[in-house]
C-alpha positions in Angstrom: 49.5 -2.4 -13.2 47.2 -0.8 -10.8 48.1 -0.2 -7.2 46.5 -2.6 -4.7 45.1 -0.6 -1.7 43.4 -1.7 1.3 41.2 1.0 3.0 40.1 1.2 6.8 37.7 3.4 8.5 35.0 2.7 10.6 32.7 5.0 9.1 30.8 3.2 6.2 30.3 6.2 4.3 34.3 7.3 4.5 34.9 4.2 3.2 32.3 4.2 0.6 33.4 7.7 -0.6 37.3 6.0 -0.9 36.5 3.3 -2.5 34.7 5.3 -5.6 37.3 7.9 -5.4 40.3 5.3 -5.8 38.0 3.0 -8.5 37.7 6.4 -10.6 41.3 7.1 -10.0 42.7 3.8 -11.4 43.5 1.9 -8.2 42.5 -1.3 -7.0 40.4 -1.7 -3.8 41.5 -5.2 -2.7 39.5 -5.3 0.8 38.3 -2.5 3.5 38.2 -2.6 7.7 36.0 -1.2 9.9 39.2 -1.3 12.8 42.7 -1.0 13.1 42.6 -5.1 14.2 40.7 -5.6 11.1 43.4 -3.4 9.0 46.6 -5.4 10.0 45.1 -8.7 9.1 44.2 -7.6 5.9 47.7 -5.4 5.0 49.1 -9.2 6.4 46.9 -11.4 4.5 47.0 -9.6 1.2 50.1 -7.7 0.4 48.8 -4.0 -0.7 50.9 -1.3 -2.2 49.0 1.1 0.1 46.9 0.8 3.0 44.6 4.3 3.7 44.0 4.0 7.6 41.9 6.4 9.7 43.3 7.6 13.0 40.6 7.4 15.1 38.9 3.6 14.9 37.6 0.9 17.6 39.5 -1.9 18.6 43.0 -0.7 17.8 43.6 2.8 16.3 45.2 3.9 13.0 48.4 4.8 14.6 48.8 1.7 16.6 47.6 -0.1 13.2 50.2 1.8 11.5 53.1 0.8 13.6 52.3 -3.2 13.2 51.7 -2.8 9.5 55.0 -0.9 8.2 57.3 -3.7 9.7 55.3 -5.9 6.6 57.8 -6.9 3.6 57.2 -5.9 0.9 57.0 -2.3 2.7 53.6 -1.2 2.9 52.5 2.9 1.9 50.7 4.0 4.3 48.6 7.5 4.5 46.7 8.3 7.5 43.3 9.9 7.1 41.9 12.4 9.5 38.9 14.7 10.3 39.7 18.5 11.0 40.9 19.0 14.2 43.1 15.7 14.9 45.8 17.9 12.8 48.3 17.5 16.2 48.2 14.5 16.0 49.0 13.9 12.5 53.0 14.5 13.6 52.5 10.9 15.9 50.6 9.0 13.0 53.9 9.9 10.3 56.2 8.7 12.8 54.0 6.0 13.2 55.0 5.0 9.5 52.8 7.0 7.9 53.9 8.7 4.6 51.4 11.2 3.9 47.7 11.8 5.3 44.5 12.9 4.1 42.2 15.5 5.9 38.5 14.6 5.8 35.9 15.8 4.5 37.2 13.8 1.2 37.6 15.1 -1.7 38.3 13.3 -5.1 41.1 15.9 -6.1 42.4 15.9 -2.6 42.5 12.3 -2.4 44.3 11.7 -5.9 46.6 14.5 -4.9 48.0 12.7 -2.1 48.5 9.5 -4.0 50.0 10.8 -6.8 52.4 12.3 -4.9 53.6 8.9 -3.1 57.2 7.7 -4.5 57.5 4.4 -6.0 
């Protein structure tokens, strides 16, 4: 059974570029946010094994979406994604709830790296 993921950035393109990454990889894109708001209704609402949520976002920001969506039962795997040079603040998003994080520009290998590497 493929994992269920839910993906938020407000970049279209970032999101774009997940989407196809995760499709190729085998995982199943139930729904995307443009905003952290739009994120935690979504992670509520549906239920995905993973939610990919980038730091910096209007409304309410990754971290802060983070922190709402990892008290969610079932838990919730969440990876933070971030452009170079928001590395210091990568340490805040994993104690946000964040398990792992992924450093834009994407990359299909490093994005599959990261996922495979999540424990069931």
């Amino acid at each position: 059974m493929s994992k269920r993921v839910v993906i938020a950035d407000d970049a279209d393109f970032h999101r774009t570029v997940l989407k196809d990454i995760l499709t190729k990889g085998g995982f199943d894109v139930v729904a995307e946010a443009a905003n952290g708001e739009e994120a935690v209704s979504r992670a509520r609402a549906l239920r995905p094994d993973i939610v990919i949520l980038d730091i910096v976002m209007p409304l309410m920001n990754g971290i802060e979406a983070a922190r709402e969506i990892r008290l969610l039962e079932p838990p919730v795997k969440i990876i933070m994604c971030t452009s170079l040079g928001y590395e210091p603040i990568v340490e805040e998003a994993l104690k946000s709830g964040a398990c792992a994080y992924i450093v834009k520009p994407l990359s299909e290998k490093k994005v599959l790296a990261v996922l495979d590497g999540l424990k069931d």
